[in-house]
C-alpha angles and dihedrals in degrees: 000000000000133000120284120258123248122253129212113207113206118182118181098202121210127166106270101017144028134222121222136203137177125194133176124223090274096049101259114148110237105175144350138188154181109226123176116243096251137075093292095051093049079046089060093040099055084044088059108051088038078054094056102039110292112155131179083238092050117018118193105257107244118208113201133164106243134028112222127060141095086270096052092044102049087047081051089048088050090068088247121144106243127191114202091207123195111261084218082056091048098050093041090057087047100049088053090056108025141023094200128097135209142112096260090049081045096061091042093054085051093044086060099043101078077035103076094008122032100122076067100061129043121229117232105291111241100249120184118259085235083062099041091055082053098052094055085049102051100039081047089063100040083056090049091047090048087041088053093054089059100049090042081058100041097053086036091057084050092050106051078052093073112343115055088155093080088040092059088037092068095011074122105030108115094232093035113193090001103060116100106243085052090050094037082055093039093056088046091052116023097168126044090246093064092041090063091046086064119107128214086247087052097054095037081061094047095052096050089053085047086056099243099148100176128068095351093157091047086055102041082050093055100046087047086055084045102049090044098061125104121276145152121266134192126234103302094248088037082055088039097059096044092053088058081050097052083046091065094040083046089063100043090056093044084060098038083054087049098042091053098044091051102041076047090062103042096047093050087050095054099047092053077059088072130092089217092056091089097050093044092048087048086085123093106250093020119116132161105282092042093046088047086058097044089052090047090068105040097032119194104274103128107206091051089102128047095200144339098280091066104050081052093053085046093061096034096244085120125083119232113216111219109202124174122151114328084337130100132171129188110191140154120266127265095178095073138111111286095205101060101036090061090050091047086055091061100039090052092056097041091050089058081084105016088061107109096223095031081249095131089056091046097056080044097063091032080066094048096046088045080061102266116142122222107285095027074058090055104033082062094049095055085047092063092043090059095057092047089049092051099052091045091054104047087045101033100242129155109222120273119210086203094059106036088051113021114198098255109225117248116232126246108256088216095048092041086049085049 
């Protein structure tokens, strides 16, 4: 009896229905399918790849166009190697092969891409359930934080349009228009007419509901002196209107400030969860909100990536050489994930003074003096904290100042004269 023949799994996904294709090691189609997108049709799929060979030892590889879902996790739960594939990647294979479109040809075209290529392409990593609940969190935040700048513009934009008081009151404030006494005052007095109309007494009592506890009655006085100056207004129902206007974007941004404060603590409380979190936290300029996003992108499955090099190619730190001819290039990345890049930004600027032994700012100005501009510097920075991450976390290390940045000797004037 010889040994049994691989089989390649393509599903082309849609929202009420999957396409499913089987092919054998030579190409051959052996099977294909329509399932429904619900517990009946996952039934019929894992009958079909146990019909045609799929073992707990060796599960049948399933290509699919997207790596999140209910479909895509319950494959992952299965213990079944899944590849999210690129549907650029997918059209352009098909192209080179067939004309033809359709969702069958689709899931074939899937089916043949691990096929012929899969050390190429690497399947889902195998997160823990504990990391996968951060990531939504996290990325959740991250969406609420980007959701409340938009809002903060937006409601900013409206209000240079009739209201510039409000503007000069928190022109200095750290949070500006989202902190809660601006939005508290801003709730009491949507329009400029009824700013001015606000007592001391008033505001005293509006920034102690918006929890403000010192100086209370030096601040209520500034923002009375404030509210009282000489501007320009527009037509009293035009400045109505716009103050009911102001009241929507008001709450929008009310719910944009919540949302973020309290996907900020959950996120920060289930990371501490983690066994990685000391570690990640380890790192000068990463907290627990920073270091929850920096271990929702790289995960902690440990064999996700081979080395080093490639954790820093994942998050873009690395730079990428384009050579063709007489000509090379050597540039930064733009393929990357957005998401920790962004985070890597911040965690390379706050560790120039978080760093122990100030090492982190002084490979930051090396890099400068060597002729890096700002971001290539950081950029530079974050690439060396990857590497240090990545090591920490396969052998279970908390960082060491000493190690990462070692004090260079200074030479001896007379040795270096000599």
């Amino acid at each position: 009896m010889g040994l049994p023949k691989p089989v390649f799994c393509g599903v082309d996904r849609s929202e009420d229905h999957h396409d499913v294709a089987l092919v054998d090691a030579g190409g051959n189609q052996l099977a294909k399918q329509r399932i429904s997108d619900d517990a009946a049709g996952f039934a019929q799929l894992t009958a079909l790849l146990v019909e045609h060979g799929d073992r707990a030892d060796a599960p049948i590889p399933v290509a699919i166009e997207t790596s999140r879902g209910l479909l895509v996790s319950c494959l992952q739960v299965t213990g079944r190697p899944v590849f999210a594939i690129n549907p650029l990647a997918v059209a352009r294979y098909r192209h080179s092969v067939a004309r033809k479109k359709s969702d069958a040809v689709d899931a074939a075209a899937l089916a043949n891409i691990p096929r012929t290529d899969m050390a190429a392409h690497r399947p889902l990593p195998t997160d823990s359930e504990l990391v996968q609940a951060i990531a939504v969190l996290a990325r959740a935040q991250q969406d609420a934080v980007w959701d409340r700048g938009q809002a903060h513009n937006r409601l900013r934009s409206q209000l240079r349009e009739f209201y510039p008081a409000i503007l000069e009151a928190f022109a200095q404030h750290k949070h500006g228009l989202c902190s809660r006494e601006a939005r508290t005052i801003l709730a009491a007095a949507p329009t400029p007419t009824a700013a001015a109309r606000l007592t001391r007494r008033r505001l005293q009592a509006l920034l102690k509901q918006a929890g403000r506890v010192h100086g209370i009655h030096a601040e209520a006085d500034r923002n009375h002196e404030v509210f009282q100056r000489d501007y320009l207004h527009q037509l009293p129902q035009v400045e109505a209107a716009l103050g009911q206007q102001t009241s929507a974007l008001l709450r929008q941004l009310n719910t944009a400030c919540q949302n973020a404060d309290q996907l900020e603590e959950a996120t920060a409380q289930a990371f501490e969860e983690h066994p990685d979190a000391p570690v990640i936290r380890s790192f000068p300029g990463l907290g627990s909100l920073t270091g929850a996003r920096v271990l929702a992108e790289i995960g902690d499955d440990r064999t996700r990536f081979a080395n080093a090099s490639s954790l820093k190619a994942y998050a873009g730190s690395a730079p990428v050489t384009r050579a063709s001819g007489k000509s090379c290039v050597v540039m930064s990345r733009k393929v990357k994930n957005q998401r920790l890049a962004a985070v890597g930004y911040v965690w390379a600027f706050v560790s120039h003074t978080r760093s122990p032994g100030a090492g982190a700012r002084a490979h930051y100005d090396r890099r400068r003096e060597a002729g890096d501009r700002h971001v290539a510097a950081q950029r530079n920075l974050f690439n060396r904290f990857m590497g240090m991450l990545f090591h920490c976390l396969q052998h279970g290390q908390l960082y060491d100042e000493t190690k990462a940045f070692p004090i260079q000797p200074l030479k001896d004037p007379s040795t270096a004269a000599a």
